[in-house]
C-alpha positions in Angstrom: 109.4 80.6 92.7 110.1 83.0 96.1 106.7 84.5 97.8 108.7 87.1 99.2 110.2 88.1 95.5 108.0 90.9 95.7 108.1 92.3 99.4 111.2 94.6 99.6 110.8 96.1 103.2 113.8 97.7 104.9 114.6 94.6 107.1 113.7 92.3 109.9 113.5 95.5 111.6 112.0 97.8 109.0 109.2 94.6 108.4 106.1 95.8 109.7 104.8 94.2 112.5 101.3 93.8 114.1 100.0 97.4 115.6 101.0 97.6 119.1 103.6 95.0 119.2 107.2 94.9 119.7 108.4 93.0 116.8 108.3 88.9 117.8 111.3 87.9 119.5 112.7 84.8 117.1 111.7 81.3 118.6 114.9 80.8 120.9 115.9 83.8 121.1 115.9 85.5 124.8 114.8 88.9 125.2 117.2 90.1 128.1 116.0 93.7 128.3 119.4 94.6 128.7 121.0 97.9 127.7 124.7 96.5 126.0 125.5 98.4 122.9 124.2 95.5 120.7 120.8 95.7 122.6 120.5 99.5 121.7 121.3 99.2 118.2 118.0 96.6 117.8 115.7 98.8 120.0 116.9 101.6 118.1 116.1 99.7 114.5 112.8 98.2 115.8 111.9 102.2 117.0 111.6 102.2 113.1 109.1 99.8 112.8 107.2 101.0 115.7 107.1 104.8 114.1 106.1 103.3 110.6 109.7 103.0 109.1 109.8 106.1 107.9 111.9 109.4 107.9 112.0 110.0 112.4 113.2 112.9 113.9 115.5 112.4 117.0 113.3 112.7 120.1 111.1 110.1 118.6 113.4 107.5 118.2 114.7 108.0 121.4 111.0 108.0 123.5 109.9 104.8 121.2 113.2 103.0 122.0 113.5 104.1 125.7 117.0 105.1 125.3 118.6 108.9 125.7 118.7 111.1 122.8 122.6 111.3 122.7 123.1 107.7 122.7 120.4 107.4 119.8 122.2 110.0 118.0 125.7 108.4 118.5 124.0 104.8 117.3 122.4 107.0 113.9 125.5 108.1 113.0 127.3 104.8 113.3 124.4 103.5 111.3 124.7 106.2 108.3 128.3 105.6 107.9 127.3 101.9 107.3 124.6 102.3 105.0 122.4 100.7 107.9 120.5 104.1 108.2 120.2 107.4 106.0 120.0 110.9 107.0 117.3 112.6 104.6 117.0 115.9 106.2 118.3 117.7 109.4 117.9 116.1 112.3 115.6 112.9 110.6 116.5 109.6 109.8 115.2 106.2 108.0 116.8 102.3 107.4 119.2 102.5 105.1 120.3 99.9 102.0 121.8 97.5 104.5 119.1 97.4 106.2 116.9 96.4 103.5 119.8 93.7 102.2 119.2 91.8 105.6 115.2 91.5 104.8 115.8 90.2 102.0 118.1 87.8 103.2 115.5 86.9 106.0 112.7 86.8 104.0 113.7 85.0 101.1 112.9 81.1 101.1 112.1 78.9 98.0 108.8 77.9 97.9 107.3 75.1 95.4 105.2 76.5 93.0 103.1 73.2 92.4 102.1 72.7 96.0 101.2 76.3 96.2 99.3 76.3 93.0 98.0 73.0 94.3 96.6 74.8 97.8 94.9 77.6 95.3 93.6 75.6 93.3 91.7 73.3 95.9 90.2 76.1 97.4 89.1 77.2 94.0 87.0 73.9 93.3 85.6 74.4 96.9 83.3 77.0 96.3 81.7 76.9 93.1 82.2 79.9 90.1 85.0 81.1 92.4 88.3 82.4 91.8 91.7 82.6 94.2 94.6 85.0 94.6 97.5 85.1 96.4 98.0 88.6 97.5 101.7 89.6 98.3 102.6 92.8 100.2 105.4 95.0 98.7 106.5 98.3 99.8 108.7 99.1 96.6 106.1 102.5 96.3 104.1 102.5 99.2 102.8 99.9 100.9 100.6 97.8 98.3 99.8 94.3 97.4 100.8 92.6 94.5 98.9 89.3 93.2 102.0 86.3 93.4 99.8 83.4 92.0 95.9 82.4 91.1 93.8 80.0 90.6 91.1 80.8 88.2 90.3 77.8 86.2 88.8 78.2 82.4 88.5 81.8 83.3 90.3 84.8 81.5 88.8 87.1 84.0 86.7 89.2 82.2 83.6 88.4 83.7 84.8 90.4 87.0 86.3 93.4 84.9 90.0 92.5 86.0 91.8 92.7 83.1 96.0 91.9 83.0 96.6 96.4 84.1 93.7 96.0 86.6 94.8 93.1 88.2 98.4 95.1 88.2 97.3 98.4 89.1 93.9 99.0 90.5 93.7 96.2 92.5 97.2 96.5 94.2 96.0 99.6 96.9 95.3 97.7 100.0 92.6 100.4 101.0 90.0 98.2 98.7 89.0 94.8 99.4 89.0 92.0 101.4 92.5 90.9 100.6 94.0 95.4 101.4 92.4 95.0 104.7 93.2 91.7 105.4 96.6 92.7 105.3 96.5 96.6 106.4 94.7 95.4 109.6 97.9 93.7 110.7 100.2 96.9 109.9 101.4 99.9 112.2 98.8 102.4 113.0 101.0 104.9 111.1 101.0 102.5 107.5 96.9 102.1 108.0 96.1 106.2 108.4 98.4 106.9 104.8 96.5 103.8 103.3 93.0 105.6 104.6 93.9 109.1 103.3 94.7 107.2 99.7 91.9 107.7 97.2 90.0 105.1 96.0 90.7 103.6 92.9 88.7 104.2 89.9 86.6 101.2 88.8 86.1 99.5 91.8 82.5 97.9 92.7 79.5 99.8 94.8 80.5 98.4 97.7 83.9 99.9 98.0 84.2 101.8 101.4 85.1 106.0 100.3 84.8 106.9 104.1 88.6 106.6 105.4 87.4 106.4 109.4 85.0 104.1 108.8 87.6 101.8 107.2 89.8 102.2 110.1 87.6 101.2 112.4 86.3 98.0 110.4 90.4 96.6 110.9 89.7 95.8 114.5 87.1 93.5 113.3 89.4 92.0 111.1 92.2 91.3 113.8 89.4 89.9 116.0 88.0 87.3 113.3 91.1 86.6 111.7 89.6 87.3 108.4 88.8 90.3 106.1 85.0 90.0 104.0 84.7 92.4 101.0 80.6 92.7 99.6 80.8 94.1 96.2 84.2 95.9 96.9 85.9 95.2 93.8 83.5 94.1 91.6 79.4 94.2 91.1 78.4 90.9 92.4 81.5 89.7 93.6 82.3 89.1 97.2 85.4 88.4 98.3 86.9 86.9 101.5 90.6 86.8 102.5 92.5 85.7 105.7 96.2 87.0 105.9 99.2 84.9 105.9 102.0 85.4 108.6 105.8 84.4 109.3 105.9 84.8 113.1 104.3 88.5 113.9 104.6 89.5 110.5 102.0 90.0 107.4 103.3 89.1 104.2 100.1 88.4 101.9 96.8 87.2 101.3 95.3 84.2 100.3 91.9 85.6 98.8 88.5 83.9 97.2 86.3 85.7 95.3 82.9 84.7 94.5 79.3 85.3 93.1 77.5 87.4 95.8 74.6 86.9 97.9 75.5 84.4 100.0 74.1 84.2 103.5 76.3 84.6 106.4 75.5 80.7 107.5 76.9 80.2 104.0 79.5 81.9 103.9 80.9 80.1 107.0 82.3 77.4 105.5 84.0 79.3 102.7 85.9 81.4 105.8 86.8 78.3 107.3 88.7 77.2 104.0 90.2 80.1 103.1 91.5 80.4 106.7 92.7 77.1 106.1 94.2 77.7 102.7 96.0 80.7 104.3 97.6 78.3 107.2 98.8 76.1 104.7 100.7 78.7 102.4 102.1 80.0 106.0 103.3 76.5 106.2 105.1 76.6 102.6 106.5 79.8 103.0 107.9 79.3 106.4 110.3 76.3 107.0 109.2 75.4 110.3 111.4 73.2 112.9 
């Protein structure tokens, strides 16, 4: 199976990267700051992912790249005739096909299914009456996450209302839950404020957060602690906790536990430490490292 099957972002420079950040330079790859042709076309793509990747006007490519406007416009329209970029209104712009056929070329890898079943499903046994998702991010209509694998034992998940269309659909906003934040938090600021004005969806748990600021403000947290904790979010009397998982600067999924709630925090702490473990060790399967 491929982890990335379902994330179909518009390239290594239409991925989203964490806010603030330049995209990662690739290990062993210099970045010379230079202004060559080739080195304007990339700061020009990466201006994408800094604005959000989507439609851009002009003058804001050109102030979030650092390059003049008529040099900008001269690399667009090489970029439109090469499918690279699309014009979708006067004078605005967003990655194109080509673009999106390089992400997919980056970001596909084969990944064993039985070890990653096999990470799931000790974390699972680990914390007793619980159940585990892995949480993809896909941008196919909006930035969302789509679960790529569980571990839920005997379970037919009934007990926690998540049904085969809930698990599909009203679980997949990332403005709910443990596993949505644990991803939005590492997003641009752009991709977190349209998640915040979303509404929240229908048949999610008391403790789902309706107040868009307040969950903009909790992502900081989340960044800081590595980790996103969800108290009744998606379902009554089910917590969940969920720690992102990353290739280089870049947010692909979610490994997430849910269990019973009202645990203490001191009890908790050893749950967050395997599920941040769990997370590091489907990072490892998805990305072949040297």
């Amino acid at each position: 199976m491929s982890i990335t099957s379902t994330y179909t972002t518009t390239g290594p420079a239409g991925v989203a990267s964490r806010p603030g950040r330049r995209p990662a330079t690739p290990r062993g790859v210099r970045r010379t700051g230079g202004t060559s042709h080739a080195e304007r076309v990339f700061r020009v793509q990466q201006a994408f992912t800094e604005l959000g990747g989507g439609p851009q006007g002009l003058a804001e490519l050109a102030r979030a790249s650092g390059i003049d406007d008529s040099a900008v416009h001269r690399i667009l329209r090489s970029g439109v005739a090469h499918g690279t970029f699309l014009q979708v209104g006067r004078g605005r712009y967003r990655l194109g096909p080509q673009a999106a056929l390089l992400g997919v070329g980056a970001l596909e890898q084969a990944v064993d299914g039985d070890a990653l079943r096999a990470v799931l499903e000790r974390l699972r046994l680990s914390v007793e009456g619980s159940l585990v998702f892995l949480y993809g991010l896909s941008s196919f209509a909006g930035m969302q996450r789509q679960c790529i694998e569980m571990a839920v034992g005997a379970s037919d998940l009934s007990e926690v209302g998540l049904g085969p269309r809930e698990l599909v659909f009203s679980h997949r906003s990332l403005r709910i839950g443990a596993s949505g934040r644990a991803i939005l938090a590492h997003l641009p600021e752009s991709v977190q404020r349209r998640v915040a004005a979303e509404p929240v969806p229908d048949g999610m748990g008391p403790g789902a957060c309706r107040d868009g600021e307040r969950m903009l403000a909790s992502l900081a947290e989340v960044r800081a602690k590595g980790y996103a904790l969800g108290l009744e979010e998606c379902a009554a009397g089910w917590d969940s906790l969920a720690a992102p998982v990353f290739w280089g600067d870049l947010v692909i999924g979610a490994v997430t536990l849910l269990a019973p709630g009202a645990l203490t925090p001191t009890e908790r702490a050893p749950h967050i430490a395997a599920v941040r473990a769990a997370a590091e060790e489907v990072r490892r399967l998805v990305v072949l490292d040297d």
